[in-house]
N, C-alpha and C positions, 0 to 999 in steps of 0.2 A: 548846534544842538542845544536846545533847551537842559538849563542845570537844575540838578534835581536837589529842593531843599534839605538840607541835615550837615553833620557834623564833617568839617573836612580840615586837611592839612593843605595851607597854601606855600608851595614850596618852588622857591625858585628857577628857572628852565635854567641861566647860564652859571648861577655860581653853586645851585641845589642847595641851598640857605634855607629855613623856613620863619615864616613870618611869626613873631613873639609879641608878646605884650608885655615890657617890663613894670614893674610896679609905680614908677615915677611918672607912669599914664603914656609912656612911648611904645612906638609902635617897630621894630626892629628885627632884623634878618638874623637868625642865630643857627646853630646848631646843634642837635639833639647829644646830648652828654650822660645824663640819668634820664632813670626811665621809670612811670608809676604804674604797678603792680595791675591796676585795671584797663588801663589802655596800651601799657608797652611804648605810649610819649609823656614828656612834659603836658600838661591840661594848658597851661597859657600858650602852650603851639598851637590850637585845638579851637575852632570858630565855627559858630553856627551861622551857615548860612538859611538867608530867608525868602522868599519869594514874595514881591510887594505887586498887589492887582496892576499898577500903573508897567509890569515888565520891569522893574527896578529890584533891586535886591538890598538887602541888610544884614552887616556882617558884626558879628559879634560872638567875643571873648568866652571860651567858655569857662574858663576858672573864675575873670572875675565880673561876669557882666556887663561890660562895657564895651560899645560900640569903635567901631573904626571910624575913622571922620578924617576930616579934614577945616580948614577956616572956611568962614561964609563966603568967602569969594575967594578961594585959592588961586596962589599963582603958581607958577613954574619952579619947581627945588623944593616947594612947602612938604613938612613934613607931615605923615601919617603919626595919629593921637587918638587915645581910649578917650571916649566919653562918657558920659552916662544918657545924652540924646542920642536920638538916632538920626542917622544917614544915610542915602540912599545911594548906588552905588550901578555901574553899568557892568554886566560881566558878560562878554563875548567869546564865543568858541576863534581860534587863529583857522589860518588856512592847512594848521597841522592838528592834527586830531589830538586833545590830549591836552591842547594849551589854551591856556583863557589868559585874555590883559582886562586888569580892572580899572576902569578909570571915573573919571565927574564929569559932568557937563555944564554945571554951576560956577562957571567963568565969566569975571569981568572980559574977556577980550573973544570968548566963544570959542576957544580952541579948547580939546579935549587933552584931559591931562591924566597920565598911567601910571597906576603902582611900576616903581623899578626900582633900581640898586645900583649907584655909581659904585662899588668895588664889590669884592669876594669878605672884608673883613668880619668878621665875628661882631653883634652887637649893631651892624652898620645900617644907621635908620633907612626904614624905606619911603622914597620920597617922589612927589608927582613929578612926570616926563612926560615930555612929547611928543618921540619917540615912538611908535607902538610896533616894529615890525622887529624890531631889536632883542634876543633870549634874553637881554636883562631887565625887559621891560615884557615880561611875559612870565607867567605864573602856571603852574600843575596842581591842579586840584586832587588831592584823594582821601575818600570818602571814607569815612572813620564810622564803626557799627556798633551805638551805643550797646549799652550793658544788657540793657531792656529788648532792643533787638536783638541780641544777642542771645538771649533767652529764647524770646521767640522763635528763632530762626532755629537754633538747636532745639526748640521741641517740634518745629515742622519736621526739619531735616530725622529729629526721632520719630516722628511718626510716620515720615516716608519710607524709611529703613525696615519699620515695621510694616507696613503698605510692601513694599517690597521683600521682606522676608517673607511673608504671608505667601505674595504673588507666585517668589521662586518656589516654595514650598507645591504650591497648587502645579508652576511648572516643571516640578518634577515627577510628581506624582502623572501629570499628563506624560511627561519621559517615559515614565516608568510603566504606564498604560498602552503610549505609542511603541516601546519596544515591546510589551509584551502582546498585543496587536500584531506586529510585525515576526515576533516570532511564530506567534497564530496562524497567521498569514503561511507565511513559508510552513509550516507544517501541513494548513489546509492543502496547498500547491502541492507538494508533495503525496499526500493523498488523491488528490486531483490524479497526478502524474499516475499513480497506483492506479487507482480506478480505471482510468482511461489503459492501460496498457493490460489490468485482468478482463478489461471491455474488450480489450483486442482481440485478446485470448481466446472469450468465451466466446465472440463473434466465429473466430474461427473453428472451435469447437461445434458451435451451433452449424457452421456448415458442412465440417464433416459428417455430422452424425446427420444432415439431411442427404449428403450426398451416399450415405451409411444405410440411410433409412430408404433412400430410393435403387440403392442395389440390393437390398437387400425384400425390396418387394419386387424388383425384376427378376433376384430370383427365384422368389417364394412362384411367379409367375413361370418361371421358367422349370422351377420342381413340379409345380400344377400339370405342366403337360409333359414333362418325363414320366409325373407315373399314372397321367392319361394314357399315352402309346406305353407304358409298361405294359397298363392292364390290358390294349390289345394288341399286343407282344404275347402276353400271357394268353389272353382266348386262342391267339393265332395259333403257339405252341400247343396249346390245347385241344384245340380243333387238327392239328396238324400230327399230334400223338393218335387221336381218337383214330382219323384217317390212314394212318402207319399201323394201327393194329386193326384195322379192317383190310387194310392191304395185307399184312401176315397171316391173318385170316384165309383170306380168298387164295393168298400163296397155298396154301396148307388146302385147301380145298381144289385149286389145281392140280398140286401134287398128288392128292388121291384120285379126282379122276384120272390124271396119267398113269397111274398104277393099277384103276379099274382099267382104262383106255388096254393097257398093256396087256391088264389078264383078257381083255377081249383079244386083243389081236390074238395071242395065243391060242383062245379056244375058238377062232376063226381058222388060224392054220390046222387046226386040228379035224375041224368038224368042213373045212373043203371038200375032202377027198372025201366023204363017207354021201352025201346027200343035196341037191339040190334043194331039197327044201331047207335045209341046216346052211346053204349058199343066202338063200332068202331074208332067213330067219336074223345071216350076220347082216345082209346091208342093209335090212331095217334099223340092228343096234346100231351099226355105226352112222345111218342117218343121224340115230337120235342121240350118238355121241357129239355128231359134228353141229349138231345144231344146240346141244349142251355148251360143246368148246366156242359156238361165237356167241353166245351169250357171254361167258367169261370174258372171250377177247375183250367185247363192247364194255361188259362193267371194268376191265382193268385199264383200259385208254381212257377211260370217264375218267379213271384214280389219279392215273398218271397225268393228265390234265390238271385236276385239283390240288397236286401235289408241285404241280411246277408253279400256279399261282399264287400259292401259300409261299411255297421258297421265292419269289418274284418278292410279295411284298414284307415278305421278313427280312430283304436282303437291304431295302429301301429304309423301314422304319431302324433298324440297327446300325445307321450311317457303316454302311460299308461290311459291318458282319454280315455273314452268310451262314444259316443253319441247313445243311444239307444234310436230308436224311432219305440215305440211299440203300435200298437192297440189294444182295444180289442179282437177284432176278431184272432190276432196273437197270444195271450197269450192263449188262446182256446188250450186244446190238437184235435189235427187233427181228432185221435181215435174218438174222442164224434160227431166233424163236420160230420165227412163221416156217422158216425155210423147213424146219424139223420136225414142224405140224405139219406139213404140207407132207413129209417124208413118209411120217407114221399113220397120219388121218386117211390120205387119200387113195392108198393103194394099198389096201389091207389084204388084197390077194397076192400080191406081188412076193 
């Protein structure tokens, strides 16, 4: 992985030493003991590394400016030294994540040679090796975030904060939206449910009152023609009284001719014995009685005819009631009437 330029702490993998600058222009493994108030290290632990076009890099002191180097043609044990030229330097990633070995390639003999540490001691120069697969000849870089970054980065991270207080604020408000929506919601449902079950309701209501509305014109039609056959129920009774006192009538008007019939016969037995012509005289009347009495017969058979048809269909239109309107004279078997007409009409000399 390609490193990224800026300020870092090169610190030991095997003995966790980090690399120093002492003042006498050495270059040395030490450990952190005080600490300055702006960075929380020593500033001479503390190197700026550089990215050079050519893929090389350059590493330099940040307290006092001065470069890491080595001799023009180092060899093998040379020690690391401040300069004030610059050097260029090889910094590769290990096959473990994390660790980088620095070395030169400006060798009399072309072998590459690596920052390491022959012991753990305090102070203990660091010096080129050949070595590079070895943790004491491998280095951990970490990246130290100037002041100014620092700055920076705290007003980004404030204004994200802000950016995001904003944001949640807006998402709460949409919370606060979406629950009252949802309470909405559930209330509309609820209505919904209402609705739909006074729908029910009145569905079934609106059937009743058709099923309400069509007995009740079945039986407006069925009143219709009760007091159709009422009224002729009523003519019939009416016609059927009119008939009953014409029949009482004619009663009443038999009964007096049997009462004239009577007083004849009488002043027939009377006037017998006195005179053949007073003989004459009776079987003319009583012709003209007998042919009085069958005219009656005729109109009272006419009556009692029209009275058994009236009572026929009075007996029909009144499911099953029957107005029977009977005289004495009706209840009479005929047999006895005629037989006694026959008694009195026919033998008036007897």
């Amino acid at each position: 992985m390609d490193l990224d330029p800026g300020t870092y702490i090169i610190q030991n993998v095997m003995h966790q030493s980090i690399a120093t600058q002492l003042r006498e222009k050495r270059v040395v493994a030490d450990a952190d003991t005080t600490s300055d108030q702006t960075y929380g290290l020593r500033l001479e632990m503390l190197w700026r590394i550089s990215h050079l076009n050519n893929g090389k890099f350059t590493i330099k002191n940040f307290l006092t400016n001065d470069y890491a180097a080595s001799t023009t043609f180092p060899l093998k044990s040379d020690a690391i030294v401040a300069k004030q030229s610059r050097q260029q330097w090889v910094i590769k990633e290990t096959g473990f994540k994390g660790r980088y070995v620095i070395y030169t390639t400006a060798t009399l003999t072309r072998i590459d040679l690596f920052w390491g540490l022959a012991n753990d001691e305090l102070l203990t120069p660091i010096t080129l090796r050949d070595i590079p697969n070895n943790p004491s000849n491998q280095w951990v870089l970490t990246k130290v975030v100037s002041r100014k970054q620092l700055e920076e980065e705290t007003l980004q991270l404030r204004a994200t904060l802000a950016e995001l207080r904003e944001e949640n604020v807006k998402f709460r408000d949409s919370v606060d939206l979406w629950k009252n929506a949802q309470q909405e919601t559930f209330q509309l449902r609820a209505t919904v449910s209402e609705l739909r079950e006074e729908n029910k309701k009145l569905r079934d209501s609106v059937g009743l009152w058709k099923n309400a509305q069509q007995e009740t014109s079945q039986l407006h039609t069925t009143l219709s023609e009760l007091q159709e056959e009422n009224t002729k129920l009523r003519d019939s009774v009416d016609h059927r009284k009119t008939a009953q006192q014409e029949t009482f009538q004619l009663h009443a008007a038999l009964t007096e001719l049997r009462e004239e019939n009577k007083k004849i016969l009488d002043s027939v037995d009377r006037w017998k014995d006195t005179s053949a012509g007073a003989a004459i005289g009776a079987q003319k009347a009583r012709k003209r009685h007998e042919a009085a009495d069958l005219q009656l017969r005729v109109k009272l058979s006419e009556l009692q005819e029209e009275n058994a048809d009236l009572r026929g269909r009075a007996h029909l239109s009144n499911a099953g009631r029957s107005v029977e309107f009977y005289s004495e004279w009706d209840r009479r078997p005929q047999s006895l009437v005629l037989a006694g007409r026959r008694e009195s009409w026919l033998n008036p000399w007897h």
